[in-house]
N, C-alpha and C positions, 0 to 999 in steps of 0.2 A: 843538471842532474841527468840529462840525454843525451843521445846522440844520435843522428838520423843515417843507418846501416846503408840503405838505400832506395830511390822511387822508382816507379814503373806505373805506366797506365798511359794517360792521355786525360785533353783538357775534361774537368769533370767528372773525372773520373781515375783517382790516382789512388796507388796503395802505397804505405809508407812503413819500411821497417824502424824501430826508433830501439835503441838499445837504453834502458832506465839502470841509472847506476842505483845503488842501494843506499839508501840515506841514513839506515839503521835507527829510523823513528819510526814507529806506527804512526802515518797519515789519521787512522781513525783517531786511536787514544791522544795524540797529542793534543790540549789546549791551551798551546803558545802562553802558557803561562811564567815560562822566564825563568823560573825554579835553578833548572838544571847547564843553564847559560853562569846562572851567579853563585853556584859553585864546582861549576867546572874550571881548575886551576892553572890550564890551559893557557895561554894569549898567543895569538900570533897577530902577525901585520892584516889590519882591515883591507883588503883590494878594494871594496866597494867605495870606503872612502880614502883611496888612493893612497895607502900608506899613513894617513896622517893619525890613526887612533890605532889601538889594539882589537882584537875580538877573540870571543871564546872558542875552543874545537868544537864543541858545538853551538850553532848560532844559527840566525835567519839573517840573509842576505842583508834585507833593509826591511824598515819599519811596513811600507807597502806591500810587502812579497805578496805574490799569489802562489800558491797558498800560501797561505799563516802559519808556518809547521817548521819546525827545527829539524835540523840532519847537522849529521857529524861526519868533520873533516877528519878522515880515516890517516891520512897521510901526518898531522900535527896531535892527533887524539893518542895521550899518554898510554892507554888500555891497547891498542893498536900497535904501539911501538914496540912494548916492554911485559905487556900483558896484566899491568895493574892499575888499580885507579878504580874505574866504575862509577866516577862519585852521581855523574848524573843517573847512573839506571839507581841508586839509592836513594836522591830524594826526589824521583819522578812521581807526581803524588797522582797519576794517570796508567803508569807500569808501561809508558808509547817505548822507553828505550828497548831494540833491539840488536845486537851484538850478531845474531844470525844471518842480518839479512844478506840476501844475494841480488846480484843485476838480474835484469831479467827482459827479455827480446819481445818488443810491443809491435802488433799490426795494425796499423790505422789506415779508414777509408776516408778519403777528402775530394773536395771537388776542385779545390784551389792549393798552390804552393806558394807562398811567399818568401821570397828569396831575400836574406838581410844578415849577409855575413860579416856587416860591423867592417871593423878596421884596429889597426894595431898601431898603436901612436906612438909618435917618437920620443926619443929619451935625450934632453939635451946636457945629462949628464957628461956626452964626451964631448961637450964645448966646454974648455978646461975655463976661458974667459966670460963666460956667464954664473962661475959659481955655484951651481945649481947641487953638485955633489955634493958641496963643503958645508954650504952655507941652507939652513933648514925655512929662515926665511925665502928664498926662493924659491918662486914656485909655479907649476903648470898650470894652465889657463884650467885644467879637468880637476885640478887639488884647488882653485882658487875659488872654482863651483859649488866646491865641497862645504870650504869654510864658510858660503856665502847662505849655504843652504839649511833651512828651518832644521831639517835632520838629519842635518850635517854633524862632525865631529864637536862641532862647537857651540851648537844648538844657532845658527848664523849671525854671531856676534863676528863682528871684525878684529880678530885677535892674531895676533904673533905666532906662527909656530913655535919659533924655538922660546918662548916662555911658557909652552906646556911641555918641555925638555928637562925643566928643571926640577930638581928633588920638591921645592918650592912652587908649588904652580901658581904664580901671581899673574894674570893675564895682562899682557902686554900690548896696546894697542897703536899700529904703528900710522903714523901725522903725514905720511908719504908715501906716494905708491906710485910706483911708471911702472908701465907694460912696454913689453921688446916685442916688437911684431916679427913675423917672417921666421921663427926660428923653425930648423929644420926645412923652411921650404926656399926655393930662389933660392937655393947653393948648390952649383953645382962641382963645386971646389972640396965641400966637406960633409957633405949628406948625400949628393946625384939626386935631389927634390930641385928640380926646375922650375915646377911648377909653382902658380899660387896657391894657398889652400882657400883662397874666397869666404874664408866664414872671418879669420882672426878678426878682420877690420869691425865687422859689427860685432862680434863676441864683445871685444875690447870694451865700447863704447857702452854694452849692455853692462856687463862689470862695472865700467869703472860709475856709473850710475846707481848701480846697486851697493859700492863700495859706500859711496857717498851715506848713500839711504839707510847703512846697517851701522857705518862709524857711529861709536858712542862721542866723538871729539871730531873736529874740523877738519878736515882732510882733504889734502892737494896732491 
């Protein structure tokens, strides 16, 4: 919901411009009560859990967020596009929906900066021989996180993607699982990643561990 404009000062001593986009919920009135998430008619793809579930235009990140407070994706929000809809400022039983709001330029004094620009991970969608586009069972060590996780898409049951694909959601639980290390790194033929990424090797083992622990059935 920010963005940091720019810093100036010295150690101890730093001011920070942060540009706050508009979330168009009242912070005060909302109490994350859910209301306006389960009739808003909305879905788009959840980022947070990698694609693999839906989520409303307006939502909370994850179950954790700090704050606990709904904002609405202005870019998916039907009212935003086309100028109709409204349903969640109708049954907000709090009146937090705002349609007005605006960004607005924050100045913050801090004595520390901590730098954690993350990283943008790769898509081995264009390895046409791992499948990965075609095939919904395949999947990224960061979506395999997902299904592993208590609040995750799946509530961390060991399940099939693609049998929650079907009109039929009969969960599917699959008796095999191999991990492909290295993808995207050490090619420098079809990525130009030379390098190792040093974490897969224990990710791997920590998964495939947790697979084990979360299968409702025997699993190799």
């Amino acid at each position: 919901m920010c963005e940091v404009q720019g810093i100036s000062g010295e150690e101890g001593n730093f001011t920070i411009e942060v540009l706050q986009h508009p979330r168009y919920v009242d912070m005060d009135k909302c109490i994350a009560c859910g209301l306006c998430a389960e009739k808003c008619p909305k879905k788009v793809n959840d980022k947070y859990n990698e694609g693999l579930i839906k989520r409303k235009a307006i939502f909370v990140p994850y179950s954790q967020a700090v704050p606990l407070k709904y904002s609405i994706d202005a870019e998916n929000c039907i009212y935003f596009k086309n100028g109709k809809c409204k349903a969640c400022e109708k049954f907000c039983p709090s009146g937090a929906i705002n349609f007005k709001d605006t960004r607005e330029t924050i100045t913050l004094n801090v004595g520390s900066v901590i730098l954690a620009p993350g990283f943008k991970s790769f898509d081995p969608g264009q390895f046409d021989n791992y499948s990965y586009a075609r095939l919904p069972d395949v999947v990224t060590s960061l979506e395999f996180e997902r299904i592993l996780s208590a609040t995750g898409p799946y509530g961390g049951h060991l399940v099939r993607p693609s049998s929650k694909l079907r009109k039929k959601q009969i969960e599917k639980h699959p008796e095999k699982v191999a991990w492909l290390q290295c993808v995207g790194s050490r090619d420098i033929n079809r990525c130009d990643n030379s390098y190792c990424s040093s974490v897969c090797c224990m990710y791997a083992v920590k998964q495939a561990l947790l697979a084990k622990d979360h299968s409702k059935t025997p699993l190799e």
